[in-house]
Structures are given as structure tokens and as C-alpha cells.
TISE-318213 format. One line per field, with one value per residue (C-alpha): residue in one letter; x, y, z. Coordinates in Angstrom, 1 decimal, decimal comma. Layout:
# TISE-318213
residuo	a:...
x	X:...
y	Y:...
z	Z:...
# end
This chain:
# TISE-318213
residuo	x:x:x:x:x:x:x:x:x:x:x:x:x:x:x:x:x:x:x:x:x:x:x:x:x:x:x:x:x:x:x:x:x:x:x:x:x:x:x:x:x:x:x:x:x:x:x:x:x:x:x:x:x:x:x:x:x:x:x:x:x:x:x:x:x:x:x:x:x:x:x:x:x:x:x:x:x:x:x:x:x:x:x:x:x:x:x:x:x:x:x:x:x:x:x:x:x:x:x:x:x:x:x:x:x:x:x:x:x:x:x:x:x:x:x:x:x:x:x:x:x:x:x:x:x:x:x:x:x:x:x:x:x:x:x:x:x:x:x:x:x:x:x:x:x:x:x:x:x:x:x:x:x:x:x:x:x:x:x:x:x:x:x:x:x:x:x:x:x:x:x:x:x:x:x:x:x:x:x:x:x:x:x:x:x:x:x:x:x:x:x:x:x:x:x:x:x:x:x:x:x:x:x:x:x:x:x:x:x:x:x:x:x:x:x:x:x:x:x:x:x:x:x:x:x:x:x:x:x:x:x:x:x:x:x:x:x:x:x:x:x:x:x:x:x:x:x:x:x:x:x:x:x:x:x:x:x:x:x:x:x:x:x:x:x:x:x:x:x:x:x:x:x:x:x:x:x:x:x:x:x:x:x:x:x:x:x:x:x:x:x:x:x:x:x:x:x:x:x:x:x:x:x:x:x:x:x:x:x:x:x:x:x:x:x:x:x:x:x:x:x:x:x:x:x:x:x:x:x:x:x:x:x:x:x:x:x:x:x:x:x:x:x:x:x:x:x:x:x:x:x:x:x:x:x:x:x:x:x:x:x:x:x:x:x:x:x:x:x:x:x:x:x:x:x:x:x:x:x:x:x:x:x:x:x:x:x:x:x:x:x:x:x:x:x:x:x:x:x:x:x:x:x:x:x:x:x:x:x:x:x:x:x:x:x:x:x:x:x:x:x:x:x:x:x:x:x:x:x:x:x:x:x:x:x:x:x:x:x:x:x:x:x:x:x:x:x:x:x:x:x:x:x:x:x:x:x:x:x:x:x:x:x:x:x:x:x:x:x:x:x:x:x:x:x:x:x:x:x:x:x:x:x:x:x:x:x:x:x:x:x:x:x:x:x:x:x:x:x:x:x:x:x:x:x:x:x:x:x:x:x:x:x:x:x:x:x:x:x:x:x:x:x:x:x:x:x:x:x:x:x:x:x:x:x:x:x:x:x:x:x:x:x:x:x:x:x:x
x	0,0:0,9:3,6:3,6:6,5:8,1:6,0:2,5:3,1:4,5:1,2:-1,0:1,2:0,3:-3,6:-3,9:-2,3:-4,7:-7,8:-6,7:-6,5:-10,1:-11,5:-9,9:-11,1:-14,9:-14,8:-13,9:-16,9:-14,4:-16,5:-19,7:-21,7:-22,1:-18,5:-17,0:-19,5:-17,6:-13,9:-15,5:-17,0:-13,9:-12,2:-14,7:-16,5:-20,9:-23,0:-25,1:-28,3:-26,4:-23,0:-20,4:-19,8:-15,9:-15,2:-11,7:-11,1:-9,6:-8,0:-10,0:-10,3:-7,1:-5,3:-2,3:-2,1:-0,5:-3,3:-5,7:-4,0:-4,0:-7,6:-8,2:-6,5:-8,4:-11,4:-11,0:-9,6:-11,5:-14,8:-17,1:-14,6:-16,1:-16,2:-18,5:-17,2:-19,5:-20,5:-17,8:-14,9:-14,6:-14,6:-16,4:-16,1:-19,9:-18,9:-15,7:-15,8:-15,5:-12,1:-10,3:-10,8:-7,8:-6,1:-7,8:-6,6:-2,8:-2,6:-4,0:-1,1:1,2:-0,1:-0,8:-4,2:-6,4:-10,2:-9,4:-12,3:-14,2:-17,5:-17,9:-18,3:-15,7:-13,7:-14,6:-12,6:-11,6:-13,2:-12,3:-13,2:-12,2:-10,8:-8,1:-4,8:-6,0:-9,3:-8,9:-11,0:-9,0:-8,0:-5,8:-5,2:-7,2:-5,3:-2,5:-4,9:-7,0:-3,8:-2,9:-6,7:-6,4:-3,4:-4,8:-8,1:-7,2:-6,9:-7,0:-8,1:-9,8:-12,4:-12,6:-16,2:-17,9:-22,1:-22,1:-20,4:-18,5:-17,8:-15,2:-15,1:-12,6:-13,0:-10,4:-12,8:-15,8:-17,7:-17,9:-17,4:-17,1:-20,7:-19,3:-22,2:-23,3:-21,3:-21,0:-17,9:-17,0:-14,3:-13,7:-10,4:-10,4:-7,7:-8,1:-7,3:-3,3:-3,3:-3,1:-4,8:-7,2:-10,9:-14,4:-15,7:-19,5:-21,1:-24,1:-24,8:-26,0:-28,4:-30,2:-33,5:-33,1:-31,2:-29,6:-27,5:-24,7:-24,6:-21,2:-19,6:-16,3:-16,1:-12,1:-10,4:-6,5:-4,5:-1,9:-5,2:-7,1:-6,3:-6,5:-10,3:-11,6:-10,1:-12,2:-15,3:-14,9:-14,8:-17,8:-19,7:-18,5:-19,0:-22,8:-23,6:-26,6:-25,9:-29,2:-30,7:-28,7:-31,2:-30,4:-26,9:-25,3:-23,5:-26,6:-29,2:-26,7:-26,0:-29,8:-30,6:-28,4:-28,8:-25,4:-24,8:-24,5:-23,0:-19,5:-19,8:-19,5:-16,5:-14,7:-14,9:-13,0:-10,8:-9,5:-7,8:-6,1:-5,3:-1,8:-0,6:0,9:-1,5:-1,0:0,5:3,5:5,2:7,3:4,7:2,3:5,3:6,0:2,2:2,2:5,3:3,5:1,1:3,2:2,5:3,5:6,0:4,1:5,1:5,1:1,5:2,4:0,3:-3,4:-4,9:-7,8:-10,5:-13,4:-12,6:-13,3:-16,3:-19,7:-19,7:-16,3:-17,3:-20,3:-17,6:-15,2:-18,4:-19,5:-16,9:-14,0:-13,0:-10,7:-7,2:-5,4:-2,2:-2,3:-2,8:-4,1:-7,7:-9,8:-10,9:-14,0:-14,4:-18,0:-19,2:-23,0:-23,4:-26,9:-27,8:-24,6:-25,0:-23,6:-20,5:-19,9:-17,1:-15,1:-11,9:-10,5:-12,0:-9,3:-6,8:-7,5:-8,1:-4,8:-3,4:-4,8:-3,9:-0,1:0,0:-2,2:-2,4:1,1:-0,1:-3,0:-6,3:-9,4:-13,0:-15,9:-18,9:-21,1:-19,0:-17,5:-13,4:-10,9:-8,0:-6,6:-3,8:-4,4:-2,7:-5,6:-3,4:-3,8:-7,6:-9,2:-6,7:-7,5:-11,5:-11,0:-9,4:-11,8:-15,1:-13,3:-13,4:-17,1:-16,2:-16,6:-20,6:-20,9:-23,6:-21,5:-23,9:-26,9:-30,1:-28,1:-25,1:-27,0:-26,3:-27,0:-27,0:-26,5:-29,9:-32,0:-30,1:-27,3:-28,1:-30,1:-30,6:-32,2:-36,6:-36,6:-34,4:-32,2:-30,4:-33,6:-34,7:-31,4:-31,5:-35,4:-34,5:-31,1:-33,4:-36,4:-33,6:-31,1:-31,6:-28,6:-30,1:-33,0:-30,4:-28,2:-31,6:-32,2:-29,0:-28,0:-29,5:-28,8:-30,6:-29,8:-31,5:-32,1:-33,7:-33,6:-33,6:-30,0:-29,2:-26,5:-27,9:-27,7:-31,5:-32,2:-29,5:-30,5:-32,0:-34,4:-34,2:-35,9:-36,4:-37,6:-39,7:-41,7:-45,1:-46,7:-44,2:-44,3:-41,5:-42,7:-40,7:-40,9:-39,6:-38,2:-37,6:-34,9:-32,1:-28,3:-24,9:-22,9:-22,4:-26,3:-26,4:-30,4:-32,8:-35,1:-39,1:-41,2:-43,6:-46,0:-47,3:-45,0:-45,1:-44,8:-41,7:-43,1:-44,0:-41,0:-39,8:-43,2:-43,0:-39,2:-40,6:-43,6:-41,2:-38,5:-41,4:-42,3:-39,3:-38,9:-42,5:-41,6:-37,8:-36,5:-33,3:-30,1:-32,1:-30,6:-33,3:-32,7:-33,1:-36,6:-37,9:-36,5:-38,2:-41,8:-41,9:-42,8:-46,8:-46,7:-44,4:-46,7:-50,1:-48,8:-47,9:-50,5:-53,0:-50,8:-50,9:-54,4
y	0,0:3,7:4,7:8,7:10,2:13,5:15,9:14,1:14,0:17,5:18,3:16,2:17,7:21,1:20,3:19,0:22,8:24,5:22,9:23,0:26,4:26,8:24,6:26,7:30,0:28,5:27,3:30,9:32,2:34,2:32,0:31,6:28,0:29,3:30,0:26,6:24,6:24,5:24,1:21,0:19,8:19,6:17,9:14,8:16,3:16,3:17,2:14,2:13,5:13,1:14,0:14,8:12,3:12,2:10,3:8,7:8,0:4,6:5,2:2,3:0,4:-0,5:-0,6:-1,6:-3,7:-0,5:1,9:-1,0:-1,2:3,2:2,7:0,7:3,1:6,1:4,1:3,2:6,6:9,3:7,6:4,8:1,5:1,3:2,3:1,9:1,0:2,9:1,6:4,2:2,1:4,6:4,1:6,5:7,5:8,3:9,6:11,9:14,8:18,1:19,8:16,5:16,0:18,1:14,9:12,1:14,0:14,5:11,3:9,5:11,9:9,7:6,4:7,9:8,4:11,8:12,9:15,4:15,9:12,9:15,3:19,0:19,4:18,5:14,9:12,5:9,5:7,6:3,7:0,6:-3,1:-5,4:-7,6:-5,3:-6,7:-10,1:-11,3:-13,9:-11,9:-8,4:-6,0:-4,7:-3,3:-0,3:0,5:3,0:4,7:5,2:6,7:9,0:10,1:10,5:12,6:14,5:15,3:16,0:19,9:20,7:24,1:24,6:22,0:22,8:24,2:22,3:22,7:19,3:16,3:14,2:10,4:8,6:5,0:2,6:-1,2:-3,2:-6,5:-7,3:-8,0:-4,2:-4,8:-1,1:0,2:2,7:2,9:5,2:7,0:10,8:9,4:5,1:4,5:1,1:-0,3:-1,8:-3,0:-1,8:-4,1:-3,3:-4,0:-0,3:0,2:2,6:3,5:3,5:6,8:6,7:9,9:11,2:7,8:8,3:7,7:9,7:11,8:11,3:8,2:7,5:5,0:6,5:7,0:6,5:9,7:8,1:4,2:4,2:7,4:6,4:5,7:8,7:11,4:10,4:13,4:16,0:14,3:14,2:18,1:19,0:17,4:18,7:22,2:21,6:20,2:23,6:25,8:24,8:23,2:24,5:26,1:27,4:24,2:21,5:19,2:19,8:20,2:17,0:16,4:13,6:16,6:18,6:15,2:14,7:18,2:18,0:14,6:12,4:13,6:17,1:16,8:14,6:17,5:20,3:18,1:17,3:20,9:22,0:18,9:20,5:23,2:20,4:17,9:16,4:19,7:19,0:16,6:14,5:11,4:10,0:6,7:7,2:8,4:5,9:3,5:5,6:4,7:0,9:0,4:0,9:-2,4:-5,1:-8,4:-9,3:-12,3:-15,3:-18,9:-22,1:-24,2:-26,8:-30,1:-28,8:-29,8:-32,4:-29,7:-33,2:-34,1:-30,9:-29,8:-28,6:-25,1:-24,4:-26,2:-23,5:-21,2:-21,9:-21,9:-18,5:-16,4:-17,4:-16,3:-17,4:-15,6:-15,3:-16,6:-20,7:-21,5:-18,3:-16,7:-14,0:-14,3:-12,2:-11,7:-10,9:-8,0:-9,3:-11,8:-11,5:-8,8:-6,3:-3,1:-4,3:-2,6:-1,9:-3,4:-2,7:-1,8:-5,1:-6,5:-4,0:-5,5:-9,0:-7,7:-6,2:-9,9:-12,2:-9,0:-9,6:-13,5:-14,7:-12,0:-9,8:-6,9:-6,1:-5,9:-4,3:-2,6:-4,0:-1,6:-4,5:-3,1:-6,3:-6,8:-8,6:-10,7:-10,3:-13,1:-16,2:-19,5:-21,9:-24,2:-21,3:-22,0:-23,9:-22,3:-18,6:-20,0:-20,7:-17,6:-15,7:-17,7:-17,0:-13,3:-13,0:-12,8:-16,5:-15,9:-18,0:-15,7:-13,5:-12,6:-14,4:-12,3:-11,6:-9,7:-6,6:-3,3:-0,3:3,2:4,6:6,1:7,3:6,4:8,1:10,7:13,8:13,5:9,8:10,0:6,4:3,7:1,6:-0,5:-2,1:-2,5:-4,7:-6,6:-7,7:-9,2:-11,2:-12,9:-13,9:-15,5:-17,3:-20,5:-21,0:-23,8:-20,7:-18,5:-21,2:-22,2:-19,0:-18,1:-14,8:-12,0:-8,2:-6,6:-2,9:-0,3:3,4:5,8:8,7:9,6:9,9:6,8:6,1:2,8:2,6:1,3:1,8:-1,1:-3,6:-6,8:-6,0:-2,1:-0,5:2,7:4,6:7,6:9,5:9,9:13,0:11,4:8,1:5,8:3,8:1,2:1,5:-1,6:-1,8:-5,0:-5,3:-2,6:-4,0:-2,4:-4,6:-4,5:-5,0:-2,3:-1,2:0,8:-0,8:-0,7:0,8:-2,3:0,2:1,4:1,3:-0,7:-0,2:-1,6:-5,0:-5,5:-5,5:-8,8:-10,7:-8,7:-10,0:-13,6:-12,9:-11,8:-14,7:-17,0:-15,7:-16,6:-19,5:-20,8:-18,7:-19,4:-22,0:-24,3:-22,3:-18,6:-15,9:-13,9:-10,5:-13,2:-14,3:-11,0:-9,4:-12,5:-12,4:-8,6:-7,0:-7,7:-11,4:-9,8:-7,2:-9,1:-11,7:-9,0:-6,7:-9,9:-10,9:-7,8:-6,9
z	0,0:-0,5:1,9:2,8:1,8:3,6:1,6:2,6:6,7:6,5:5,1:7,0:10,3:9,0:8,3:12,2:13,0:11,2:12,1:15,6:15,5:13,7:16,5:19,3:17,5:17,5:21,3:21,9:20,0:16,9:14,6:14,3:13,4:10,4:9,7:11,4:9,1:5,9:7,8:10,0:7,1:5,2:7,9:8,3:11,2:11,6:14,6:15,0:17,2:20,1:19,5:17,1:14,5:12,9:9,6:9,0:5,2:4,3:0,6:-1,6:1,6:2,6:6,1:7,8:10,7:12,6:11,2:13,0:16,3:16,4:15,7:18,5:21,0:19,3:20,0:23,4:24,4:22,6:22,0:23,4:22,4:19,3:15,8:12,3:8,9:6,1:2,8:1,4:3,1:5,8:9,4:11,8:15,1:16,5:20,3:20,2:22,3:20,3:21,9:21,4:17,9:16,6:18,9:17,0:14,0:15,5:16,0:12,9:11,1:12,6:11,3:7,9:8,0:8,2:7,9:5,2:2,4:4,0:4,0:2,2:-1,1:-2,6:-4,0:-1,1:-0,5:-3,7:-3,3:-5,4:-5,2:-2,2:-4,4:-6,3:-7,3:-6,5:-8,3:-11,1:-13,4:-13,1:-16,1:-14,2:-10,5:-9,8:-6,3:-8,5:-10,4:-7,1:-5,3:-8,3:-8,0:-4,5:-4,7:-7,3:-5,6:-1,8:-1,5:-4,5:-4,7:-8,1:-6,4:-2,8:-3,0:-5,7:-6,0:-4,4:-2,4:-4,9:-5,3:-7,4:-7,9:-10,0:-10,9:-12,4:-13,1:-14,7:-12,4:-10,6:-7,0:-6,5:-7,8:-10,3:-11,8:-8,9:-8,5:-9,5:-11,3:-12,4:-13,9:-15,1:-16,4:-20,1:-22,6:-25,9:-29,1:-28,5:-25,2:-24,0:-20,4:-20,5:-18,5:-19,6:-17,6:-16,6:-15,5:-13,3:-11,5:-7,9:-5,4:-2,3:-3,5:-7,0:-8,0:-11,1:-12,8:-14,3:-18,0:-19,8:-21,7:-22,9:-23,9:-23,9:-22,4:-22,4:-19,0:-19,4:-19,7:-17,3:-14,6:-18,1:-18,7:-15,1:-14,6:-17,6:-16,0:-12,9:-14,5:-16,7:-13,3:-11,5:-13,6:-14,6:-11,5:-9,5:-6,5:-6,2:-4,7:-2,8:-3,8:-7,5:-7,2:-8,0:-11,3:-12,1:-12,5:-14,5:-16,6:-17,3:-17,5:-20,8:-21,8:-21,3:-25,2:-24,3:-21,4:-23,3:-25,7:-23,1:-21,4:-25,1:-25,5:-21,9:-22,4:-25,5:-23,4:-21,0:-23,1:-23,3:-20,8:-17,1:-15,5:-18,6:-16,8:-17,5:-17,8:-14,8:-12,8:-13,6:-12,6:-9,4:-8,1:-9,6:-7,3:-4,0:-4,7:-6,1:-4,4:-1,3:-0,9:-1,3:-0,4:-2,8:-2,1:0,1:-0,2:0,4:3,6:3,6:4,6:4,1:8,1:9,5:11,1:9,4:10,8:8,8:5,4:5,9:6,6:3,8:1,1:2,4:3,6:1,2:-2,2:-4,9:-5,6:-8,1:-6,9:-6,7:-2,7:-2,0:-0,6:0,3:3,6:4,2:8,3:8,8:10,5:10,8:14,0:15,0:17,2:16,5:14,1:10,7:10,4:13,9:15,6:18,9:20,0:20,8:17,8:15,5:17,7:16,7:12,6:12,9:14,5:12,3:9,3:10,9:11,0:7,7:5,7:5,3:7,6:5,6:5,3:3,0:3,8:1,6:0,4:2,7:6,0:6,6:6,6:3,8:4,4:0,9:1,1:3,4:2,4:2,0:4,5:7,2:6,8:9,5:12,0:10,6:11,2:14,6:15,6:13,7:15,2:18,8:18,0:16,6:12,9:11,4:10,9:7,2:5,3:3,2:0,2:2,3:3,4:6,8:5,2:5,0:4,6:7,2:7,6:11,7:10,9:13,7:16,3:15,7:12,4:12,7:9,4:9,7:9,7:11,1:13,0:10,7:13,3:14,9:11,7:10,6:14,0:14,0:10,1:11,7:14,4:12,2:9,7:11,8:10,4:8,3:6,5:5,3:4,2:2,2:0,1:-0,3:-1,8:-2,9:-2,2:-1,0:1,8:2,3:4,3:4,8:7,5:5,2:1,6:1,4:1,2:3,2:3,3:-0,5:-0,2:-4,1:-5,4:-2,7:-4,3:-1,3:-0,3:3,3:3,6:6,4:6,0:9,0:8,8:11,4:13,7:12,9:11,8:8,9:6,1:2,6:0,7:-3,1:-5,0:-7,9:-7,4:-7,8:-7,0:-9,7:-13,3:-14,3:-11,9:-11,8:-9,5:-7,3:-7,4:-4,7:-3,8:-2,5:1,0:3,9:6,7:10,3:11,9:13,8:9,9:8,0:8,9:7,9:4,6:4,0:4,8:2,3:-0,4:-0,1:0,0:-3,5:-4,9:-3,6:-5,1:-8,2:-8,9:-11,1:-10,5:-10,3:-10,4:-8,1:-6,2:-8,3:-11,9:-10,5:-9,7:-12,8:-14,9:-13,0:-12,4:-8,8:-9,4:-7,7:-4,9:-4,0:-4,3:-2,1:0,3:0,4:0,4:3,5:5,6:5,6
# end
């Protein structure tokens, strides 16, 4: 991973000064909320329900075993001895105490990490797939191209103060484990017919109040431009973007107001001005970044351990939670972050202690942050295997239902945002208990469950297989549910199934649904290929026929 040279601490050390002085000069009342907003903002900090809230970008998801262990003490000294990893492969702090967060910042500087652009609007934290550098399928590894962006994108001061919050994603594999396609930005790596590297750049996609799938504005843009194209639509974006209306203000309305046609017109034409000048990349800096994530030193496969003897509750294990790799011998080992009863995504300060362990011991110091808030060994011998399961069952991470009904995805909402119209967390938990029958989940197969408590999607409710939304009501906390959305590369917005539900509800209405599709579904059919071959119609008479 990408090692800070000189130049980045002495700017991260001078970033901690600054905002330390802001902070002081707003607890002494020489700025007002209003002036503090943009400067917190900008530095990862909210004011939540019931306290402050500080996000910690993790750079396309990846952390050191050190960067861990510092987040464990940060954890246990400045906040509550936990901490929440976002569907943005972030980790956030929900309990620091105001006047010390200029400490949290001082002392993520010296583990290489910061909070800088992690909120505002401006270029928030660049995100790829869990699986780059390693997955059989991969172009080609995304993780330098995400560290030139991020370089190229934090402070920089032509796009400090954009309309609107902005989100970059990069794939390097068919498959599209990062969701470009909703993201203001996707980039996704492609070979052209000589072999040259080069990204396919999709534009407008995004979710929250009006979602949108992305619509693509360049089918190959070559490697070395790729800073020259996204400067010119970042221009084109500020320039025309609304300021007028926050709710209009994202690069998607600008991108439909035009049409997607327009729109690559406009960006062809400010392109012209940058194209082939000083951001044009070159070969040696292109090799600079590549150096940072060549592969660690694997060993030689030894004979492969007869996994047939060991216990059910790992074969479970090993089905779910492990992935292939493309180095012989090697896996992905995803440590779950949904037991039953624990917020998805939330995990404690002795449990970073362990990650960072088993990170040091089976996986060469390293680990990654999945868009479904759970963790990624990246590089575990498959020998290592039913050792790694035990220590990772003893520590509350071996739960087998990675891509199951149970490895859902959930915003803080009410409980924590004062954003949030409704409770998410409940919501998650009452949905783990009804379906704890493994057995259940397995027949049921793959499916995505992700859920909201406010329109902004946090919980990225509108690409869920199954999305919940909660919405208030004269004071009430009510469920919406959506059928068909999907995060991947058939990427597709979910349908409203119709009214909302109260809370006690939701969990009835999941069962109602699944049982649908498992009446409906023919051999070998993924939930999302039966609803998208029946339509929602069965789902929602089924339902609605149910409830009353």
C-alpha cells in the first residue's frame, strides 16, 4: 500500500495545526456556526443527534495492521470502544468529544491516516473493489490509479467548493465490485485491441433523493489522460452546477438536464484546453504509483490440507466467507461483520486488535473494507484455513452468510443521524433474528438486503436486491420496501412495492417476499433473476394480500 513520503506527513502535520486552530477560535466564539460549518465539514466532522460524528477516510479500503491497532486506541480513548465502517470504506467515530478532535486528527497523522475531504463538497474518498490486485478476473489493478486520484483530488483548490459532495469510484474486473455505476464518477479499467490500459468513464450515477445510474460519456479514455479528462469534468460540473438548490446540485441533474450527449460535448470541448498539458500522466509516474502495490511475498503451495474431516460449521464457513485468488494456494478471507444482534458494520476496539493480529499472522499486515461493512483478508494461504476459522469464530467474525439475506447493509440512521426519519439499526436486527436458520439462508441463496432511514441513502436502499427505507409519517417511523435494485455491473434501481409498513411488519413482509421466490424461482435462479423475470406484481399481491 501507499507509503507517505516526507511531503504528505508535512502536510498532513500542517492540516492538524490548522484545524486545531479553527476549533480553538470557535470554542472561543471568533467563529460563528455558520463559519466553522464549511472548515468542520472539510475535515470529516458532523453534529449528529447526540453528539459529534468524525469520519476517517480509508484510501480504496485499505489498512495496515499499525493503522488498526492506532484505531483501536483512538477508539478506546476518545470515543465509546467502538467504531463503524461505512458503505464508502470509511470508518467513523460516533462519540468523540469536540475539543479533542484536533487529537484524533494529531494522531491519525502519525499512522498515515487523516479525515481530510471525508465530508464538504468537494472529491470525497476515492473507493475501489475489495478484491483489487487479486481477483482472477482483473484488467488490471485499480489501487495506483485510485492513489494517483487521491493525490490529485485532496486539497486541491480549483475544487474545494464544488455545487455538491463528490464520489469517485474505479473497478479493475468485470464484475464491478465497487458500484461505479453510482457514483457521480465510475471508472472502469479496459484493454483496448493493443493491449493499452485505458478507462471506460461513466457519468451522473448516484443515489439519495433522485437516484440514477450512471450514463457513460467516454467508452475508452487512455491511461496517461485520465487526470486531463476528469479536470475538464470537474470544470464543466462547477461551472454549470446549480448552486441554487442543494437538492439539484449534483452532477446527475446537470447530466440529465443536458442529456449524457451534451454533457460529453461540453467536457470534449474543456478537455481540449487540457489535453496532453501537465496533468498528462506519465510513464514514470504511472510506474511511481504501480510500485506501491506489487505483491506481497508469497510462499510455494504446500500439499493442500484435507478440509473433508473438519467440522460442518467451517465447510459453511469456507463456502461463504471465502473467495478465490489469483495466486495458486491463495484466498480471500471475508471476516463478517454481521453476527446477530450487532449493528452491521460496527465493531469494537478489541476486535481492530484482533483484525490487525490475524492481518499480521495470515495475511502480510493487511487488510481491506468492503462496500457490505464487513473486513478482507486479501492473502491467506488456503493451508492457514481452518486455523484462521478458529481464531476468527473465537473473535465473533466467522458468521458463514456473506452474500446471504443476513449480510446486509445499514446506515446509523436514527439512532445516531439527525438526518435519519426512522431507526435503521432495529430494523437490521429484527431481520437477523427472524432469519437465523442457516439452512433458510443457504436455500435462499443470494440475495442483497440494504437499508435506509432517510432519503439519502446512506444505506444505498435503491440497489438492494431488497431495499428499506424509512420515511416519518406525522411522527411516525414507517418502512418502505423496493424490490430489484443492484450495485454490480447489471447495476439497476429498485421498485417501490407500495405502502409502507410499520416496523413490527418488516420482517413478515421479507418472509412474504422470499417466499415468493422460492415458489416462483427455477433451478439455479438468483433472487434478483426471478424478480427481474416475474416482475414485482406477484411480490406485492402476495404482500399486500398478506398484511391486511
Amino acid at each position: 500500500m501507499y507509503i507517505y513520503d516526507q511531503h504528505d506527513k508535512t502536510l498532513l502535520s500542517e492540516r492538524v495545526t490548522q484545524f486545531r486552530s479553527q476549533m480553538q477560535r470557535y470554542l472561543d466564539g471568533a467563529l460563528s456556526d455558520t463559519e466553522f460549518l464549511p472548515l468542520r465539514l472539510q475535515n470529516g466532522l458532523y453534529v449528529q443527534r447526540l453528539a459529534p460524528m468524525l469520519r476517517i477516510n480509508i484510501p480504496y479500503g485499505m489498512l495496515s495492521s499499525t493503522q488498526l491497532r492506532r484505531l483501536a486506541q483512538i477508539t478506546r480513548t476518545y470515543d465509546k470502544g467502538y467504531a463503524h465502517f461505512t458503505t464508502r470504506q470509511n470508518i467513523q467515530l460516533n462519540w468523540p468529544v469536540l475539543e479533542e478532535v484536533p487529537d484524533i486528527l494529531a494522531e491519525l497523522a502519525e499512522v498515515e491516516m487523516h479525515a481530510i475531504q471525508s465530508s464538504g463538497n468537494c472529491i470525497r474518498n476515492i473507493t475501489s473493489d475489495e478484491m483489487a490486485g487479486i481477483a482472477p478476473d482483473e484488467i488490471a489493478d485499480p489501487r495506483p490509479w485510485c492513489e494517483i486520484l487521491r493525490q490529485w483530488s485532496t486539497l486541491h483548490p480549483e475544487f474545494a467548493f464544488l455545487p455538491r459532495k463528490f464520489k469517485i469510484a474505479v473497478s479493475g474486473s468485470p464484475a464491478d465490485q465497487a458500484a461505479t455505476q453510482v457514483h457521480d464518477i465510475g471508472l472502469q479499467l479496459q484493454k483496448d485491441e493493443q493491449g493499452e490500459i485505458g478507462f471506460r468513464v461513466l457519468v451522473g450515477g448516484g443515489l439519495g433523493r433522485t437516484p440514477m445510474i450512471g450514463e457513460v460519456i467516454k467508452e475508452f479514455l487512455p491511461a496517461r489522460h485520465l487526470l486531463t479528462y476528469l479536470d475538464a469534468i470537474l470544470r464543466v460540473y462547477n461551472r454549470y452546477g446549480r448552486r441554487d438548490n442543494k437538492y439539484k446540485a449534483r452532477i446527475k441533474i446537470l447530466v440529465k438536464a443536458w442529456t449524457p450527449k451534451v454533457f460529453a460535448e461540453r467536457v470534449e470541448e474543456e478537455w481540449r484546453h487540457a489535453k496532453d498539458g501537465l496533468a498528462t500522466l506519465t510513464d514514470e509516474e504511472i510506474l511511481r504509483a504501480a510500485a506501491f502495490f506489487t505483491a506481497p511475498n508469497y510462499r510455494s503451495p504446500k500439499d493442500p490440507v484435507a478440509f473433508d474431516a473438519m467440522p460442518l460449521a467451517f465447510q459453511r464457513w469456507r463456502d461463504r466467507n471465502v473467495r478465490a485468488h489469483k495466486m495458486p494456494g491463495y484466498c480471500a478471507v471475508f471476516l463478517s461483520l454481521k453476527p446477530t444482534g450487532v449493528a452491521p458494520g460496527d465493531v469494537t476496539d478489541h476486535q481492530l486488535e484482533v483484525i490487525a493480529d490475524l492481518a499480521d499472522e495470515y495475511s502480510f499486515g493487511e487488510v481491506r473494507i468492503t462496500h457490505q461493512q464487513n473486513v478482507v483478508l486479501a492473502d491467506v494461504l488456503h493451508n492457514d484455513l481452518p486455523e484462521l476459522w478458529q481464531r476468527a469464530r473465537d473473535a465473533g467474525f466467522a458468521t458463514p452468510n456473506i452474500g446471504t439475506l443476513t449480510d446486509m447493509i445499514c446506515c446509523p440512521g436514527g439512532d445516531f443521524c439527525s438526518l435519519a426519519n426512522a431507526k435503521s439499526i432495529p430494523i437490521a436486527e429484527a431481520v437477523q433474528r427472524r432469519f437465523d436458520d442457516m439452512d433458510y439462508l443457504y436455500d435462499v441463496g443470494d440475495v442483497t438486503l440494504n437499508i435506509s432511514g432517510c432519503m439519502n441513502a446512506c444505506g444505498h436502499h435503491h440497489v438492494g436486491n431488497i431495499g428499506i427505507l424509512g420515511v416519518d409519517k406525522k411522527g411516525e417511523e414507517f418502512y418502505q420496501i423496493q424490490l430489484g435494485g443492484s450495485a454490480g455491473s447489471d447495476a439497476a434501481l429498485g421498485a417501490v412495492l407500495g405502502p409502507s409498513f410499520f416496523a413490527d411488519q418488516v420482517p413478515d413482509v421479507i418472509e412474504q417476499i422470499l417466499r415468493v421466490y422460492v415458489d416462483q424461482r427455477i433451478e439455479g435462479e438468483r433472487f434478483i433473476d426471478t424478480q427481474r423475470r416475474i416482475g414485482i406484481a406477484p411480490f406485492k399481491e402476495s404482500v399486500y394480500v398478506k398484511a391486511a
